[in-house]
N, C-alpha and C positions, 0 to 999 in steps of 0.2 A: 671703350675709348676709341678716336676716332684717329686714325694716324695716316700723317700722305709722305708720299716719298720726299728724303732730303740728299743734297749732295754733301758729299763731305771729301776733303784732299787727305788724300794717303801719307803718313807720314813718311813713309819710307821712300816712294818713287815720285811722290805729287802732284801726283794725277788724281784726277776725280774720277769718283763711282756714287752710284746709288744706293742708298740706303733706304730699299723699299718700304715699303707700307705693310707689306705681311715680314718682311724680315722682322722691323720692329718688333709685331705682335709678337713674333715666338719671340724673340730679345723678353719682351716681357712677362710672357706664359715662364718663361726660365727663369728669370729673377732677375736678371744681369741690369744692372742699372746705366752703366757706363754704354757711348755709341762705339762701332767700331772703327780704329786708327787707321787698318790698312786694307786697299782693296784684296779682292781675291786672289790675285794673282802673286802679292806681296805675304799675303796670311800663307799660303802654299809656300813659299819659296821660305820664309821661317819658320814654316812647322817641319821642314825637308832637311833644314840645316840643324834642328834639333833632334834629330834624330826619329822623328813620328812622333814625339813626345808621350809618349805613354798618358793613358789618362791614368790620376790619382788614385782610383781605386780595384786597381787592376793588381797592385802589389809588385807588379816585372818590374826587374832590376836593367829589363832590356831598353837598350841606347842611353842608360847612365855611365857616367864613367869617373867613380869615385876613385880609383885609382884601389889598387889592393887593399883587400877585406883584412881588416885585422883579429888576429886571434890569439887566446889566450891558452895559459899552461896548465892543465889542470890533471887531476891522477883518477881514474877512472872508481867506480864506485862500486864494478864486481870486479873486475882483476886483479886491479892494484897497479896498471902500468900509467904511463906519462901517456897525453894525447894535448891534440892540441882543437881548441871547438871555437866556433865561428859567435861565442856570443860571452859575456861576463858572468859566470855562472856568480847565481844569489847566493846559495850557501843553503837555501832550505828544500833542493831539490837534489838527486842523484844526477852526476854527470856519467855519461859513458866513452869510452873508446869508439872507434869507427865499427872495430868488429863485433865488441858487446851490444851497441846499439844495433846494429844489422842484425845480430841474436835474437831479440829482445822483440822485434817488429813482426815475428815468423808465428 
């Protein structure tokens, strides 16, 4: 396919830029169907204010900020003490304390 360069206005400062003819191509080697809203300098200045945005499959919890991790009460499954764990335990697995589990890794 054959693609020539388009201008398109930023949404955010509305200024035009170019939206080359090999950008498109990789636009469509990637999949991305939609053209892009904002010049470069605009894409940088909201990717900075997101904090780098972490890409999705990276798993980092780094520049979110869900506010405190909640956790639940649960009694450990070799000791027997109270602990508190960062996830809903099922019920069809062993839960451990901080030190059981630190044991248990060795």
């Amino acid at each position: 396919m054959s693609y020539t360069d388009k201008q398109i206005t930023c949404v955010d400062c509305g200024t035009e830029f170019t939206f080359s003819s090999g950008e498109q191509e990789r636009f469509a080697q990637l999949g991305f169907t939609n053209e892009p809203k904002r010049c470069s300098s605009c894409r940088a200045a909201k990717k900075a204010s997101q904090g780098g945005a972490p890409s999705r499959s990276s798993g980092s919890r780094e520049g979110r900020s869900s506010g405190p991790r909640e956790m639940f009460s649960v009694v450990c499954s070799t000791c027997g003490k109270p602990a508190q764990v960062p996830f809903q335990p099922r019920g069809d697995r062993p839960v451990y304390c901080s030190d059981c589990f630190s044991n248990s890794k060795r």
